[in-house]
Backbone atoms as SQL, in Angstrom:
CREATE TABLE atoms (id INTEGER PRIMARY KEY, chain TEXT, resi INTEGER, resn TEXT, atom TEXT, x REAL, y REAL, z REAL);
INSERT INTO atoms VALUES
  (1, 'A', 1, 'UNK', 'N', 23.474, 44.765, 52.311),
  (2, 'A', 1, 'UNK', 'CA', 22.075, 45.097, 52.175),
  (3, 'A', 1, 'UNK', 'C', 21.382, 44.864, 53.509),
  (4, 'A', 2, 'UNK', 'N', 20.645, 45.790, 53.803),
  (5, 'A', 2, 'UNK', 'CA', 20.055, 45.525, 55.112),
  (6, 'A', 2, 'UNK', 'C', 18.589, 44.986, 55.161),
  (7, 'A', 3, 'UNK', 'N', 18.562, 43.555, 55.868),
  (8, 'A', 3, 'UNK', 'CA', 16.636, 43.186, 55.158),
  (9, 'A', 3, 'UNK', 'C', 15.903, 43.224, 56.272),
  (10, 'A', 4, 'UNK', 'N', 15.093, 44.159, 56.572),
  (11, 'A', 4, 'UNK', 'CA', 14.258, 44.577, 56.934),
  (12, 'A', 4, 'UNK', 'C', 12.631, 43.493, 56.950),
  (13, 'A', 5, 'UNK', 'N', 11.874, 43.669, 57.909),
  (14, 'A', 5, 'UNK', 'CA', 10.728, 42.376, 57.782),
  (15, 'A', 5, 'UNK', 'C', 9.488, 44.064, 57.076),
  (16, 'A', 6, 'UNK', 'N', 8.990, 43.612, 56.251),
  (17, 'A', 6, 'UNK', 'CA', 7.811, 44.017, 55.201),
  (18, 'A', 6, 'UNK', 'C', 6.658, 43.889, 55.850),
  (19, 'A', 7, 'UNK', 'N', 5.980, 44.675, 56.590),
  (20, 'A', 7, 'UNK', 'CA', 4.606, 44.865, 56.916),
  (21, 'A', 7, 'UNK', 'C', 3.612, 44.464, 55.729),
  (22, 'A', 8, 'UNK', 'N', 3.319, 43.673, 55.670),
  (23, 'A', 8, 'UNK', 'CA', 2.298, 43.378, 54.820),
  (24, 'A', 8, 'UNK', 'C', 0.817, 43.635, 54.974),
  (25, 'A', 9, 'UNK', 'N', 0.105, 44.740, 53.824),
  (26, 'A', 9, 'UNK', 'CA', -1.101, 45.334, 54.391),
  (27, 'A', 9, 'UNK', 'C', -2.401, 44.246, 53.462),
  (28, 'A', 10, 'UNK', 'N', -2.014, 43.410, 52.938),
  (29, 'A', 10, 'UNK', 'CA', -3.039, 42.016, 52.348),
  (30, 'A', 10, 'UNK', 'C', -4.109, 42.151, 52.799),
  (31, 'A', 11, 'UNK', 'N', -5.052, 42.512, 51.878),
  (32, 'A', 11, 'UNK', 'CA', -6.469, 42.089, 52.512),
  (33, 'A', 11, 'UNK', 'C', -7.443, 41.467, 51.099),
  (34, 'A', 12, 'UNK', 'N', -8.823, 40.879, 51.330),
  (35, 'A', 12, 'UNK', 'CA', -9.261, 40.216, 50.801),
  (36, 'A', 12, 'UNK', 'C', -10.048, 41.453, 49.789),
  (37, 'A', 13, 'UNK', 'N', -10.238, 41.696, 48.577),
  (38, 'A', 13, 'UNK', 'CA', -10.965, 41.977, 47.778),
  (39, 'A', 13, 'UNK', 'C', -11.627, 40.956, 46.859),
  (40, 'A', 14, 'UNK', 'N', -10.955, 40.837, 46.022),
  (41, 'A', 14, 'UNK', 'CA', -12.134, 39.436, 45.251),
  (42, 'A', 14, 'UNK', 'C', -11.708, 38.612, 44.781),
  (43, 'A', 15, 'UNK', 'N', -12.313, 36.968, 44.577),
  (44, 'A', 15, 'UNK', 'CA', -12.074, 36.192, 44.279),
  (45, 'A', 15, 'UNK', 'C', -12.554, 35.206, 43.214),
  (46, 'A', 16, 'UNK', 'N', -11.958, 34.638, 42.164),
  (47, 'A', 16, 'UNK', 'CA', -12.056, 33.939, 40.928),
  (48, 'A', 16, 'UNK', 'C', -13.327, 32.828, 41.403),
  (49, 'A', 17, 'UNK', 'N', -14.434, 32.803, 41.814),
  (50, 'A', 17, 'UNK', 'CA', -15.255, 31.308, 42.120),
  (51, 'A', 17, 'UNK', 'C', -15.008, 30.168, 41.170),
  (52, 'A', 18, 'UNK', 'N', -14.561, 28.721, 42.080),
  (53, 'A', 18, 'UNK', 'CA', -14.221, 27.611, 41.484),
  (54, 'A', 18, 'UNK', 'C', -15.616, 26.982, 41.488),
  (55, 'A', 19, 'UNK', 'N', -15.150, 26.397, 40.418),
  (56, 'A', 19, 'UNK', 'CA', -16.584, 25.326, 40.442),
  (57, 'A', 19, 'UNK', 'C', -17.385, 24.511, 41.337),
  (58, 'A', 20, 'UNK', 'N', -18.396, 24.201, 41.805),
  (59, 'A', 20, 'UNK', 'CA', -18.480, 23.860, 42.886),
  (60, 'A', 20, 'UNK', 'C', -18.376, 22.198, 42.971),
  (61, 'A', 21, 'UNK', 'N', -18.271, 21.659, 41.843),
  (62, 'A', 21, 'UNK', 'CA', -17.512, 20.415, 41.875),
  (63, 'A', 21, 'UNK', 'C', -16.425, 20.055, 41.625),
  (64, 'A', 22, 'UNK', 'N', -15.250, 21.172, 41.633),
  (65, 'A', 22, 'UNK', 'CA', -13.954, 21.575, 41.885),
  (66, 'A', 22, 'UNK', 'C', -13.567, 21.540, 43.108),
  (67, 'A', 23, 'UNK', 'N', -14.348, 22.210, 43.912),
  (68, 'A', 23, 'UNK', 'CA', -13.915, 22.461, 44.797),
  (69, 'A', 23, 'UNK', 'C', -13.410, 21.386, 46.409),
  (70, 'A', 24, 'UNK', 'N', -13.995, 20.391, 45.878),
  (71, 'A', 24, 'UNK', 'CA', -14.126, 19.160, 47.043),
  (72, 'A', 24, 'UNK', 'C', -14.144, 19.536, 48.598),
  (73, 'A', 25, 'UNK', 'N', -15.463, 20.492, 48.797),
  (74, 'A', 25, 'UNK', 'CA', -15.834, 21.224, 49.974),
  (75, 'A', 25, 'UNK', 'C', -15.768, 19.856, 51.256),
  (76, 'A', 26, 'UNK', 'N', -14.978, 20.057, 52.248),
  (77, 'A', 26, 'UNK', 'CA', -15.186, 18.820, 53.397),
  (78, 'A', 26, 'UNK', 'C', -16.361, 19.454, 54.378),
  (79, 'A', 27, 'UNK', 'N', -17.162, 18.793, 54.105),
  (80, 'A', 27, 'UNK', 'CA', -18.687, 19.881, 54.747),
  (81, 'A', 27, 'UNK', 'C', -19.311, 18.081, 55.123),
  (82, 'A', 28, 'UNK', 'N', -19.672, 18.460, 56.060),
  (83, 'A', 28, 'UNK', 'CA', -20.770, 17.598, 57.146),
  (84, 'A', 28, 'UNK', 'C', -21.773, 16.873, 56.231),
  (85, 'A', 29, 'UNK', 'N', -22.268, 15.675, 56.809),
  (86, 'A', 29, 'UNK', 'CA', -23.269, 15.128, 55.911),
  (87, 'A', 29, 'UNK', 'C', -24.369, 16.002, 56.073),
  (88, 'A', 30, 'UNK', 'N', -24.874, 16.296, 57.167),
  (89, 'A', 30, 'UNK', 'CA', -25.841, 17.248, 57.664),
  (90, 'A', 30, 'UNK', 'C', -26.004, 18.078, 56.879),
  (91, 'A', 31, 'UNK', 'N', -25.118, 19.015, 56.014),
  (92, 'A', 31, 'UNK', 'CA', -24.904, 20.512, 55.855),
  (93, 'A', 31, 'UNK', 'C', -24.972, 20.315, 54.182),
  (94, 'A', 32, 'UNK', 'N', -24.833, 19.096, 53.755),
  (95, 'A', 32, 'UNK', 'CA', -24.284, 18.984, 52.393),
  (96, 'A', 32, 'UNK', 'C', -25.567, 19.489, 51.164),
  (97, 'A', 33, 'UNK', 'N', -27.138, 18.881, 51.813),
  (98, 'A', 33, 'UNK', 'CA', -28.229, 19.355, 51.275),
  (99, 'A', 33, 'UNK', 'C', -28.321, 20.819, 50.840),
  (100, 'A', 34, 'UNK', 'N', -27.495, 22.089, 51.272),
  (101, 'A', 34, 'UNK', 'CA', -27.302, 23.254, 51.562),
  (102, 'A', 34, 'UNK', 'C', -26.518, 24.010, 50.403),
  (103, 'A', 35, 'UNK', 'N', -25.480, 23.287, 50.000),
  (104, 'A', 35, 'UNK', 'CA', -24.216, 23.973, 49.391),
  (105, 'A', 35, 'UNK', 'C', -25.239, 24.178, 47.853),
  (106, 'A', 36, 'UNK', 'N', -25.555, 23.333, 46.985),
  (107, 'A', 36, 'UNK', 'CA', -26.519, 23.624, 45.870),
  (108, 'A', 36, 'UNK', 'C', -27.138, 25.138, 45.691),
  (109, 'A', 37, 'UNK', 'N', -27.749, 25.146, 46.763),
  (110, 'A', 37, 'UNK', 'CA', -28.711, 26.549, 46.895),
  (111, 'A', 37, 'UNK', 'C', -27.870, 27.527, 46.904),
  (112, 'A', 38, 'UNK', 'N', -26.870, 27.545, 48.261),
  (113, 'A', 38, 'UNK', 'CA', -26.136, 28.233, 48.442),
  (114, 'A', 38, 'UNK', 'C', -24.731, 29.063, 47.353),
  (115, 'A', 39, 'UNK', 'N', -24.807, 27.731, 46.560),
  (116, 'A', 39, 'UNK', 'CA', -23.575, 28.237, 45.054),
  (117, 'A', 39, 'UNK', 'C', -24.635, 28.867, 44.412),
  (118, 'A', 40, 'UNK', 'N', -25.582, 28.357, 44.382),
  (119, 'A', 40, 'UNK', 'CA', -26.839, 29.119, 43.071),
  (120, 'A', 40, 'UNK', 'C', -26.524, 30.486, 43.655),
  (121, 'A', 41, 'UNK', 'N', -26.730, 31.176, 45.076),
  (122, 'A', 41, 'UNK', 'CA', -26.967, 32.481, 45.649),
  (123, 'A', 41, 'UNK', 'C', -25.787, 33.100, 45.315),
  (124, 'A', 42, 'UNK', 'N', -24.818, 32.746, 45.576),
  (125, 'A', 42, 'UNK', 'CA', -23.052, 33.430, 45.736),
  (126, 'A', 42, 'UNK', 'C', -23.188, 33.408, 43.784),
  (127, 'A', 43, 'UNK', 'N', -23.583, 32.766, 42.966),
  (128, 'A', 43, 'UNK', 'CA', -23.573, 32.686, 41.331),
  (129, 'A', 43, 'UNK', 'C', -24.391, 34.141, 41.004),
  (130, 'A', 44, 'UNK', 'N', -25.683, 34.219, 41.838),
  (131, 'A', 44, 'UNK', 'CA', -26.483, 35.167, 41.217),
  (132, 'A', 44, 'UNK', 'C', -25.803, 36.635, 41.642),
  (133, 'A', 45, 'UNK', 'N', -24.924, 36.567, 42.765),
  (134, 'A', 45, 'UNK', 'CA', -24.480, 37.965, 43.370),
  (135, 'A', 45, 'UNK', 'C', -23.176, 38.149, 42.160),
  (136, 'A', 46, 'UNK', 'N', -22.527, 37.272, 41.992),
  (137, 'A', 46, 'UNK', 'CA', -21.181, 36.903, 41.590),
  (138, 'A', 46, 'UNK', 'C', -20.923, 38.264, 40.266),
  (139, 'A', 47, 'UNK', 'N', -20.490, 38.767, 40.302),
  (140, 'A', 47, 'UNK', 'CA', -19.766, 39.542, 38.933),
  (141, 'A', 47, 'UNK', 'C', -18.584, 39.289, 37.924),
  (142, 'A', 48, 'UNK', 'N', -19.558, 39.046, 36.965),
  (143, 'A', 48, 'UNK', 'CA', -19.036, 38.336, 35.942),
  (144, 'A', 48, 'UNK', 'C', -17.991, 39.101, 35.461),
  (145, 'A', 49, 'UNK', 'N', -16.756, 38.880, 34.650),
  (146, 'A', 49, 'UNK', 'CA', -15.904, 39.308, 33.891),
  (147, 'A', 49, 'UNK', 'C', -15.050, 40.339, 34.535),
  (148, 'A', 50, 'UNK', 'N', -15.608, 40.436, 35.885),
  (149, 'A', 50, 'UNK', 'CA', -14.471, 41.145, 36.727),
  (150, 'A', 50, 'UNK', 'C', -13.023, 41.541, 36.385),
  (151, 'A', 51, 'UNK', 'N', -12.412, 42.678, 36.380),
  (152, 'A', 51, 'UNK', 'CA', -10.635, 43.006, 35.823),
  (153, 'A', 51, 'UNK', 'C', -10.661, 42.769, 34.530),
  (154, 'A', 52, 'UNK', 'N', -11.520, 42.289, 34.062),
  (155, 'A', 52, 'UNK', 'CA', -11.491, 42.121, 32.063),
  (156, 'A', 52, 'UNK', 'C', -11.149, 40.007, 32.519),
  (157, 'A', 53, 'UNK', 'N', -11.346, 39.585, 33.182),
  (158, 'A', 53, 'UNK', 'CA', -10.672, 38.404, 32.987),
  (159, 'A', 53, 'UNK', 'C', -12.373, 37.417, 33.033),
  (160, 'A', 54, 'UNK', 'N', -12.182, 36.292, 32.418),
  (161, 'A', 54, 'UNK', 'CA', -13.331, 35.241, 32.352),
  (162, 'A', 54, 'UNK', 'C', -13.690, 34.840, 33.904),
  (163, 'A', 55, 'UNK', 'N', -15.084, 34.238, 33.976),
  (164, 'A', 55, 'UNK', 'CA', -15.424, 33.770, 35.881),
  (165, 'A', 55, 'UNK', 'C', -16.230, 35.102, 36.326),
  (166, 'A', 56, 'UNK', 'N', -16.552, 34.229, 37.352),
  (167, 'A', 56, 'UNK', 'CA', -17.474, 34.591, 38.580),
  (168, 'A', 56, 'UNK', 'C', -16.562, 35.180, 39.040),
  (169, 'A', 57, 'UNK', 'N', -16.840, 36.798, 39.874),
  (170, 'A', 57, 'UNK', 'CA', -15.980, 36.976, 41.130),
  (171, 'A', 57, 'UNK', 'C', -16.780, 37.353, 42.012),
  (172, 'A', 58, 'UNK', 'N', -16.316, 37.220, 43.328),
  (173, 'A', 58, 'UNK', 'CA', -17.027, 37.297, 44.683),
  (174, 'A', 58, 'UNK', 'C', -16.053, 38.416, 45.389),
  (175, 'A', 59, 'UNK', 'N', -16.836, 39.396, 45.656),
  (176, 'A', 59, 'UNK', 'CA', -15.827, 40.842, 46.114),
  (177, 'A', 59, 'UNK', 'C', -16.960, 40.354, 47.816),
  (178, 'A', 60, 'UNK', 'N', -16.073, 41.824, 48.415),
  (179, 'A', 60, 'UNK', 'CA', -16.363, 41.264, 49.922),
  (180, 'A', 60, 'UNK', 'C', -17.525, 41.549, 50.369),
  (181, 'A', 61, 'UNK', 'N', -18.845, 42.587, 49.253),
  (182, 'A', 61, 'UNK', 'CA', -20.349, 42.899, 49.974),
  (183, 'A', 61, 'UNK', 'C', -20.792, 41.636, 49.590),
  (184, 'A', 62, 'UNK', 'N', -20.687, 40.875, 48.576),
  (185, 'A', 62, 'UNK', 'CA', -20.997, 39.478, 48.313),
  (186, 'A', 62, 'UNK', 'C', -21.191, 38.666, 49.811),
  (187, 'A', 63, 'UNK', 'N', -19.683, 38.558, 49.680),
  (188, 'A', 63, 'UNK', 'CA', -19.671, 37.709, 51.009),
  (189, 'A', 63, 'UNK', 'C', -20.353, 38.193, 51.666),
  (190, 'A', 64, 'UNK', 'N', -20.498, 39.448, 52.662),
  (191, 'A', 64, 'UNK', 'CA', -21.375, 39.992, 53.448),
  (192, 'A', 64, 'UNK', 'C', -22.850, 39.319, 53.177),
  (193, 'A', 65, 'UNK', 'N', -23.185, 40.018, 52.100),
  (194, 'A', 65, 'UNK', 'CA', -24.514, 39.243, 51.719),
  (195, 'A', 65, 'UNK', 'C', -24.938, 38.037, 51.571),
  (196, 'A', 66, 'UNK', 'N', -23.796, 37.364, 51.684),
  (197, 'A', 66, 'UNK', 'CA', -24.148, 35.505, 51.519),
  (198, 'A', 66, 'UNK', 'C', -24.243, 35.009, 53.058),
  (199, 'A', 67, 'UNK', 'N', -23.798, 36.040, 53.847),
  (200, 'A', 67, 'UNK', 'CA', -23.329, 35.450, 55.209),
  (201, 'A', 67, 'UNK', 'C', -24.977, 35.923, 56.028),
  (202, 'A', 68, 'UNK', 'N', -25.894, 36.426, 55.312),
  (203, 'A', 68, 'UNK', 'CA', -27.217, 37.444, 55.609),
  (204, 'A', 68, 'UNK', 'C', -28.538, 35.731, 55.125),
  (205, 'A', 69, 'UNK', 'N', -27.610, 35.145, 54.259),
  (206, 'A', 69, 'UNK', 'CA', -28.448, 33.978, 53.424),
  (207, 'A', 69, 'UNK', 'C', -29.328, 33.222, 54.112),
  (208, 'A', 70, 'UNK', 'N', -28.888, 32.685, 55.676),
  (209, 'A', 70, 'UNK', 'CA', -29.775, 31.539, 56.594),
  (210, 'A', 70, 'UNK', 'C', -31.161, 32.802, 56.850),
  (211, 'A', 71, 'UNK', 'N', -31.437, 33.772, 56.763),
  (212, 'A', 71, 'UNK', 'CA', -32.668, 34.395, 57.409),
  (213, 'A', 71, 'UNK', 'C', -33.710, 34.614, 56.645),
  (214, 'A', 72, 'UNK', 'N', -33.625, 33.930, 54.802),
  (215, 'A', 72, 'UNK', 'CA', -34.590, 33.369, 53.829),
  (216, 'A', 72, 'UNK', 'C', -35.214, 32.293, 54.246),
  (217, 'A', 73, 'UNK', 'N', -34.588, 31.743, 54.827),
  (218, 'A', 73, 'UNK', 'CA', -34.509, 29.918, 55.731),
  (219, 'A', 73, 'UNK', 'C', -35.648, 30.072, 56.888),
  (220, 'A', 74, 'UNK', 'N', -36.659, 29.285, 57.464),
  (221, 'A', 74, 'UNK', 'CA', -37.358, 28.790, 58.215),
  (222, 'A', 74, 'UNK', 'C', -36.405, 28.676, 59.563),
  (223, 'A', 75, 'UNK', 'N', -36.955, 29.407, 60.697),
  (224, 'A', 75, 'UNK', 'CA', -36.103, 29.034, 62.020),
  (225, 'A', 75, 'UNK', 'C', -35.236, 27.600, 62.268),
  (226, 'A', 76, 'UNK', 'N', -35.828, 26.332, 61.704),
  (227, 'A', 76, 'UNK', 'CA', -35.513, 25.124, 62.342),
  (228, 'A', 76, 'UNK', 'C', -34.301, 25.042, 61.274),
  (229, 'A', 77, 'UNK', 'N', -34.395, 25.763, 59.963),
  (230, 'A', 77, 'UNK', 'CA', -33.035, 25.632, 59.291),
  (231, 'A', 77, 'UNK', 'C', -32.020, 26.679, 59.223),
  (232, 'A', 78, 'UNK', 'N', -31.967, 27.478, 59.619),
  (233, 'A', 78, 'UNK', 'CA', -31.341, 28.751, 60.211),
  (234, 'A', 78, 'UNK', 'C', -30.017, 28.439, 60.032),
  (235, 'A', 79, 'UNK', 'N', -29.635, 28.155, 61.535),
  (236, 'A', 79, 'UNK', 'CA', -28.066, 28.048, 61.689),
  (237, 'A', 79, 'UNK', 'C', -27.307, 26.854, 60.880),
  (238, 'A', 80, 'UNK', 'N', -28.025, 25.780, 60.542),
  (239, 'A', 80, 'UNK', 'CA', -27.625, 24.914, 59.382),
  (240, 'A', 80, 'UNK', 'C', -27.200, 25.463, 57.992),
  (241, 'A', 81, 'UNK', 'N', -28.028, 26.335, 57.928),
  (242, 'A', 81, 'UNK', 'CA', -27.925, 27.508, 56.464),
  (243, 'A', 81, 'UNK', 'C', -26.734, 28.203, 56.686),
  (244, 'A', 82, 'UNK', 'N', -26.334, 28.930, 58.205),
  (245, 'A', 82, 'UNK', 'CA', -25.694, 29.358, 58.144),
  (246, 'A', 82, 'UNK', 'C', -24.029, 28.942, 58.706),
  (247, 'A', 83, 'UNK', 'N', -24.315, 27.679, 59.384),
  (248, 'A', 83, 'UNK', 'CA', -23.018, 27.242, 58.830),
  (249, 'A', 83, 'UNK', 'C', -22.153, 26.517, 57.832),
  (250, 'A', 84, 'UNK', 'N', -23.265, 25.789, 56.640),
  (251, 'A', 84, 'UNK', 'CA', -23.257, 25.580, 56.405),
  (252, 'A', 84, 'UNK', 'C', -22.578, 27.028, 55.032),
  (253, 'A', 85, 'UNK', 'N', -22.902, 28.262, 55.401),
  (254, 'A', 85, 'UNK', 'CA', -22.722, 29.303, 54.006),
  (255, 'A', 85, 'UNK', 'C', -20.890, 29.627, 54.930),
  (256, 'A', 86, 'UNK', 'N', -20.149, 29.078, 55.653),
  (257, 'A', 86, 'UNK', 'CA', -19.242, 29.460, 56.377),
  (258, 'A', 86, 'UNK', 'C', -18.696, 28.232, 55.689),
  (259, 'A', 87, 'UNK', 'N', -18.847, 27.245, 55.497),
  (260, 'A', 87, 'UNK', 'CA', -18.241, 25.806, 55.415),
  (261, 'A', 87, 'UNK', 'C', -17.352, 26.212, 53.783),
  (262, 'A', 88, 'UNK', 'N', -18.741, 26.985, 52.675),
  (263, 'A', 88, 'UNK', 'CA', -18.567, 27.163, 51.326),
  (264, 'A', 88, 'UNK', 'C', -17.412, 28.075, 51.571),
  (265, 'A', 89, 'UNK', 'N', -17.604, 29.392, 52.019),
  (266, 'A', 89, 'UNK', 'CA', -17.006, 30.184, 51.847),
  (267, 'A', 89, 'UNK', 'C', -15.445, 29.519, 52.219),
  (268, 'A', 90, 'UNK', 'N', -14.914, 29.313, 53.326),
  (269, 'A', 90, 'UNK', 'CA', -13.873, 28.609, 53.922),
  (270, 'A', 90, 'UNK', 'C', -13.074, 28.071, 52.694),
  (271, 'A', 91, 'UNK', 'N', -14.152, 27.316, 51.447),
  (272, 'A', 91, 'UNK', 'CA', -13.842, 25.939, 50.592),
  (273, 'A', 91, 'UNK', 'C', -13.162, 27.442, 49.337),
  (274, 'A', 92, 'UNK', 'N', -14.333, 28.228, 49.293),
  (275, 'A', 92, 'UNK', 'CA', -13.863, 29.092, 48.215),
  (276, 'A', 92, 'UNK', 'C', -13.021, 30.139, 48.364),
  (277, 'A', 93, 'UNK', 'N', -12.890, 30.768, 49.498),
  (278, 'A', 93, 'UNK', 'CA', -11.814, 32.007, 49.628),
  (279, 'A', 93, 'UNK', 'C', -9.992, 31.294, 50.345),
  (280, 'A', 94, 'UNK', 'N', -10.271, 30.144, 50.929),
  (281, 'A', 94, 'UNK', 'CA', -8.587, 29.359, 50.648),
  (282, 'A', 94, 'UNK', 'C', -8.252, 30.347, 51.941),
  (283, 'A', 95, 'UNK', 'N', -7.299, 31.160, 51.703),
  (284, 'A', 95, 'UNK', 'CA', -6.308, 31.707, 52.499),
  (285, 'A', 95, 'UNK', 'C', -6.730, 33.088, 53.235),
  (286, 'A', 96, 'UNK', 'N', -7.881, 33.562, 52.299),
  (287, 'A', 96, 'UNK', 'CA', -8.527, 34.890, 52.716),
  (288, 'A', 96, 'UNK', 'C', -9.797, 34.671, 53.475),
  (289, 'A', 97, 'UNK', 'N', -10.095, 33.523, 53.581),
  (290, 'A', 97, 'UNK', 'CA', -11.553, 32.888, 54.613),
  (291, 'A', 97, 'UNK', 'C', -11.030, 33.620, 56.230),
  (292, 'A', 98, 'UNK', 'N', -11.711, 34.708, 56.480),
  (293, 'A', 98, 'UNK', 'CA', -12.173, 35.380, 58.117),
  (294, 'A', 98, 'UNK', 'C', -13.545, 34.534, 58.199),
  (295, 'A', 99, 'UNK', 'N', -13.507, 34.443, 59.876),
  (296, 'A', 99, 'UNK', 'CA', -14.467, 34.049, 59.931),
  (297, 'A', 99, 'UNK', 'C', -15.559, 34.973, 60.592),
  (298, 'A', 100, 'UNK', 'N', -17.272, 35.114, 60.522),
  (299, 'A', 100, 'UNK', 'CA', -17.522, 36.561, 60.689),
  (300, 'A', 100, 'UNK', 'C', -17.226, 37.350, 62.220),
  (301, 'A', 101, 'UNK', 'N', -17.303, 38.254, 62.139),
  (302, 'A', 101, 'UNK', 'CA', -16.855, 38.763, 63.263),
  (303, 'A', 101, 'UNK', 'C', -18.034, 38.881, 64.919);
């Protein structure tokens, strides 16, 4: 048999959201005030019952749109918002976390 290496074309479509006290996010003391709001936002985008299966799912305009989240935010909390929406995501997408471009 001849084994050949498999191009693998993997990319991120959507994901099951874990609980957010599941998740044991390692996020900054700084940043931690943040994640609350931030699960509430990624919850309200989230599509429920996705593939016929139970849960939240987070497809990739989600993400897009969560990554848009720090510019609701007051200048002085901005980039806190927004690394802080990089820290979550990281905690919730595991293996498919890009970081934005």
């Amino acid at each position: 048999m001849n084994s050949k290496a498999v191009e693998s074309n993997l990319r991120f479509y959507a994901v099951m959201l874990a609980d957010i006290h599941e998740l044991r996010i390692a996020c900054p003391e700084h940043l931690k005030p943040y994640l609350n709001s931030i699960d509430k936002a990624v919850r309200g985008m989230a599509r429920p019952f996705a593939f016929g299966a139970r849960g939240a799912w987070l497809f990739q305009e989600q993400v897009d749109a969560l990554r848009m989240f720090y510019l609701v935010y007051p200048e002085a909390e901005a980039l806190l918002v927004r690394e802080a929406v990089e820290v979550y995501l990281k905690a919730q997408l595991k293996g498919f976390y890009t970081p934005p471009a």
